[in-house]
C-alpha positions in Angstrom: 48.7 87.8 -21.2 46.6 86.9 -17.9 48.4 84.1 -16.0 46.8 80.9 -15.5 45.4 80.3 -11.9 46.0 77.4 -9.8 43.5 74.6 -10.2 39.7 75.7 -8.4 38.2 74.8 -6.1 37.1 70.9 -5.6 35.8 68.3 -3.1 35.3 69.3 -0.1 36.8 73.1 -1.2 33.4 73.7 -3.0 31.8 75.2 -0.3 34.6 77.7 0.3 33.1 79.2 -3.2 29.6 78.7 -1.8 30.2 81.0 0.9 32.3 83.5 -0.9 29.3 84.0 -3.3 27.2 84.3 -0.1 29.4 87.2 0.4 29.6 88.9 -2.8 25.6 88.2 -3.5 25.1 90.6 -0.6 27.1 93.4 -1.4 24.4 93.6 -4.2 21.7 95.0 -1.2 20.7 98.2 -0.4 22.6 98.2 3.1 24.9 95.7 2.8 25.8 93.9 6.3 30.2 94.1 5.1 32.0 95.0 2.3 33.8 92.6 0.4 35.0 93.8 -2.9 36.8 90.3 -3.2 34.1 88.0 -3.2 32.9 88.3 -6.6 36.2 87.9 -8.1 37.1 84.7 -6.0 33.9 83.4 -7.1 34.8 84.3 -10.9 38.1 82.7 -10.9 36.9 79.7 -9.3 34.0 79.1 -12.2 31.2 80.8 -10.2 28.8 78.6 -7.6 26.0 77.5 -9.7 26.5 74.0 -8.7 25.7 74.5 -5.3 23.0 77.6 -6.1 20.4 75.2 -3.7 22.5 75.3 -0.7 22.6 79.4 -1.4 19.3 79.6 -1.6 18.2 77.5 1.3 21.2 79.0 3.7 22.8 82.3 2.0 21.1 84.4 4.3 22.2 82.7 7.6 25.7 83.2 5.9 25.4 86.6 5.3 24.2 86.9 9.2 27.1 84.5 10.3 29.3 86.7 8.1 28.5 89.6 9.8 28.4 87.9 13.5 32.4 86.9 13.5 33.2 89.7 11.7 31.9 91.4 15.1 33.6 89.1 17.4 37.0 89.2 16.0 36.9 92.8 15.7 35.1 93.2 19.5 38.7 91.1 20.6 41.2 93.4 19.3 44.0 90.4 20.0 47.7 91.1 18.1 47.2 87.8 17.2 43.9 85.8 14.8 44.0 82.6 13.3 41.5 81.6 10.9 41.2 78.2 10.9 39.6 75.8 7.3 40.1 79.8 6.1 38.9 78.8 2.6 38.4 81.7 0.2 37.9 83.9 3.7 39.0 88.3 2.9 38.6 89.4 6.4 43.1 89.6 6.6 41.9 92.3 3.7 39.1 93.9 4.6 38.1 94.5 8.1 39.8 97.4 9.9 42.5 95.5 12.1 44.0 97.2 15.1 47.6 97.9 14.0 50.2 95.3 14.3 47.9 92.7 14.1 48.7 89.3 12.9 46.7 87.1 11.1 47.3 83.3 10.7 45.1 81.6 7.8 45.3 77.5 8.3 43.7 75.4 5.2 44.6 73.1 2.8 47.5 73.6 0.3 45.7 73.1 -3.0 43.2 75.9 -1.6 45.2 78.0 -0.7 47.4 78.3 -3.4 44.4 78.9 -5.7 43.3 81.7 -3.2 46.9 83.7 -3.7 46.8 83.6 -7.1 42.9 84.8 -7.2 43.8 87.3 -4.8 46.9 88.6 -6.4 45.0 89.3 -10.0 43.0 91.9 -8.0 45.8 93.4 -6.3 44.6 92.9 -2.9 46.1 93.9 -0.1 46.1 92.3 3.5 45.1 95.6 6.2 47.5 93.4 9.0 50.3 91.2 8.9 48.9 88.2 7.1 50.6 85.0 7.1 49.0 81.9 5.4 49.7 78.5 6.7 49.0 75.1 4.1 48.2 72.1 6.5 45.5 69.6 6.8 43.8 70.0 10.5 43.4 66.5 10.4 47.3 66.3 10.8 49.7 67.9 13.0 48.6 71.7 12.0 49.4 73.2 15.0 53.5 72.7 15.0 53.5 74.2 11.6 51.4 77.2 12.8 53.8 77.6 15.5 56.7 77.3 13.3 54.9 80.1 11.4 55.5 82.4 14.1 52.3 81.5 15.9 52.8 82.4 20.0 50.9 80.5 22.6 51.7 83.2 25.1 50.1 85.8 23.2 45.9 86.4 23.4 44.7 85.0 20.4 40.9 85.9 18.6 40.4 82.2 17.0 37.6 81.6 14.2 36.3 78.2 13.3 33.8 79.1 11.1 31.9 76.2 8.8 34.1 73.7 10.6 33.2 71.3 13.2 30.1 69.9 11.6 32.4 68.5 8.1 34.8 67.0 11.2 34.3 63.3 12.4 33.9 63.7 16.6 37.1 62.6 17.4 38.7 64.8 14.7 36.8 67.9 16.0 37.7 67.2 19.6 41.1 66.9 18.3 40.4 70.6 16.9 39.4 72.1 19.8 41.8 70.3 21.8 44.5 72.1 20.5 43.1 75.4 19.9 42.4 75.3 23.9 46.0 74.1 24.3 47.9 76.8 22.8 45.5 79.7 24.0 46.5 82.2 26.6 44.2 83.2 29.3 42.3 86.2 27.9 42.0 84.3 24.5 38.6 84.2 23.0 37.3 82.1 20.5 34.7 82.2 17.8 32.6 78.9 16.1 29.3 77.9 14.5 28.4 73.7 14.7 24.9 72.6 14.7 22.7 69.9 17.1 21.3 66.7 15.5 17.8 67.8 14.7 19.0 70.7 12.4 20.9 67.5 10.7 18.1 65.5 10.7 15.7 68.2 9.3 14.1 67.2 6.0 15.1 70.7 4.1 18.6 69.7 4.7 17.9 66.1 2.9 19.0 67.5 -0.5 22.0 69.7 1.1 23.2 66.6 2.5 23.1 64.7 -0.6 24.8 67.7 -2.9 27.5 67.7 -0.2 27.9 64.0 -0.3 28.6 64.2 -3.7 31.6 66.5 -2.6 33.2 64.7 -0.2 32.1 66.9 2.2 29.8 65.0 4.5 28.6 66.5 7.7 29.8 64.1 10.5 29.1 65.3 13.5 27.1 67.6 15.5 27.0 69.4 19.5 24.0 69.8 21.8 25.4 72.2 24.0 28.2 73.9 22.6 28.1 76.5 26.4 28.7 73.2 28.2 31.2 71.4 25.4 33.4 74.6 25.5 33.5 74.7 29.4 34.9 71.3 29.3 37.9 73.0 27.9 38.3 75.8 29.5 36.3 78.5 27.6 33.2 80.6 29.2 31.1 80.2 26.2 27.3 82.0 25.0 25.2 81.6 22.2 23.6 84.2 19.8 20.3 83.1 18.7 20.1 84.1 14.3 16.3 85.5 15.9 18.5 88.2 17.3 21.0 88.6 15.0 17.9 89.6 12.3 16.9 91.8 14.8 19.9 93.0 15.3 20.8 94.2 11.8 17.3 94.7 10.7 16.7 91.7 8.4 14.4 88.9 8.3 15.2 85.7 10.4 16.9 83.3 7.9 14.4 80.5 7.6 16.5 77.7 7.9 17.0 79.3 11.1 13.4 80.3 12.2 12.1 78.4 15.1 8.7 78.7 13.8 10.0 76.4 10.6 12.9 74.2 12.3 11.6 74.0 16.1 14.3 72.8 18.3 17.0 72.5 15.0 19.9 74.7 15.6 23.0 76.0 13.7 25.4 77.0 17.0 26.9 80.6 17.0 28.7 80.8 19.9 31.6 83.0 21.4 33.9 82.0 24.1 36.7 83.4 26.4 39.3 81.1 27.6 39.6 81.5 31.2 42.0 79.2 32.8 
């Protein structure tokens, strides 16, 4: 008899299954840009994504690109220590090819996560590093129990914050990056996508907005210079345009991306190195 999985995905948790159909939507091309033979069935378990098949369309190919981007970046830092932060329905702990004796932290909600075991676990998937998951809120006091979960401060750490900041009130995101800064070693490098107020203000995003109202998951905030907002705590930041990114891998720039549609509108990708 198949066990019955924890409750799906809801709220604010949707668009964990949004991206994770992103993912497995794209192992469906010719020259996929990652594998991730988890995707599909984490979508499957949780229902599938149909309900938020306009954000997909509108964004899924900037995913796939982001996707791709951190997957880099972590990789490219080769720290013994990742954390994932808001991991959601995130497979890298399973299938990118970590240096050995890496450990990866995965911070997000309990509900989620527990869901995201027992998905995981019914396709017998196994982490390629030492994964350890860690249920907290990051509204609350997440980084004591990520220390307590063998997190060290004194070791170089590759940090992801992926889909994050722009769900986060200000003072909550400062709060974020406050911390992460805090319990970073020099040499630590750091990894996160936000966006500027035009790209929230742009009319495609009008109907986004409203389906992720209806979630609970309403964009609060946004950045107009993440290099400069990341030097302010320590980190020597750049940006990657999704213009080269395309060029990059060969695919077309995403639209909700293109200058030539959005102008000065900007979804953030930006990599950092703490340096003090």
């Amino acid at each position: 008899m198949k066990r019955v999985l924890q409750r799906p995905p809801v709220g604010v948790a949707r668009t964990a299954v949004l991206i994770a159909a992103a993912r497995a939507n794209e192992q469906a091309h010719p020259h996929p840009l990652f594998d991730d033979p988890y995707a599909a069935g984490l979508v499957e378990a949780a229902g599938s994504a149909s309900d938020l098949n306009g954000v997909r369309t509108l964004a899924g190919d900037h995913f796939v690109l982001r996707t791709r981007y951190f997957d880099d970046e972590l990789l490219a830092a080769a720290h013994p220590q990742v954390v994932v932060m808001a991991a959601g329905l995130d497979t890298r702990a399973f299938r990118l090819q970590w240096p050995p004796g890496t450990r990866l932290f995965e911070l997000d909600l309990p509900e989620l996560l527990e869901f995201k075991e027992d998905a995981l676990r019914e396709q017998v998937a196994v982490p390629a590093c030492d994964r350890v998951v860690v249920p907290c809120d990051l509204r609350d006091d997440w980084a004591t129990a990520l220390i307590r979960a063998g997190f060290d401060p004194k070791r170089p750490t590759a940090w992801l914050l992926e889909g994050l900041f722009m769900f986060l009130p200000p003072d909550a995101g400062e709060q974020v990056l406050y911390w992460v800064s805090a319990l970073s070693a020099r040499g630590s490098t750091l990894a996160l996508e936000h966006v500027n107020r035009a790209f929230r203000d742009l009319p495609q995003m009008k109907a986004v907005h409203r389906r992720f109202d209806a979630l609970d998951a309403r964009w609060q905030s946004d950045v107009e210079d993440p290099v400069e907002w990341l030097d302010g705590y320590g980190w020597d930041a750049e940006v990657t345009h999704q213009v080269d990114l395309a060029a990059r891998h060969e695919r077309a720039v995403p639209a909700i991306t293109d200058p030539h549609k959005v102008g000065d509108a900007r979804i953030w990708l930006a990599s950092a190195v703490r340096t003090t």
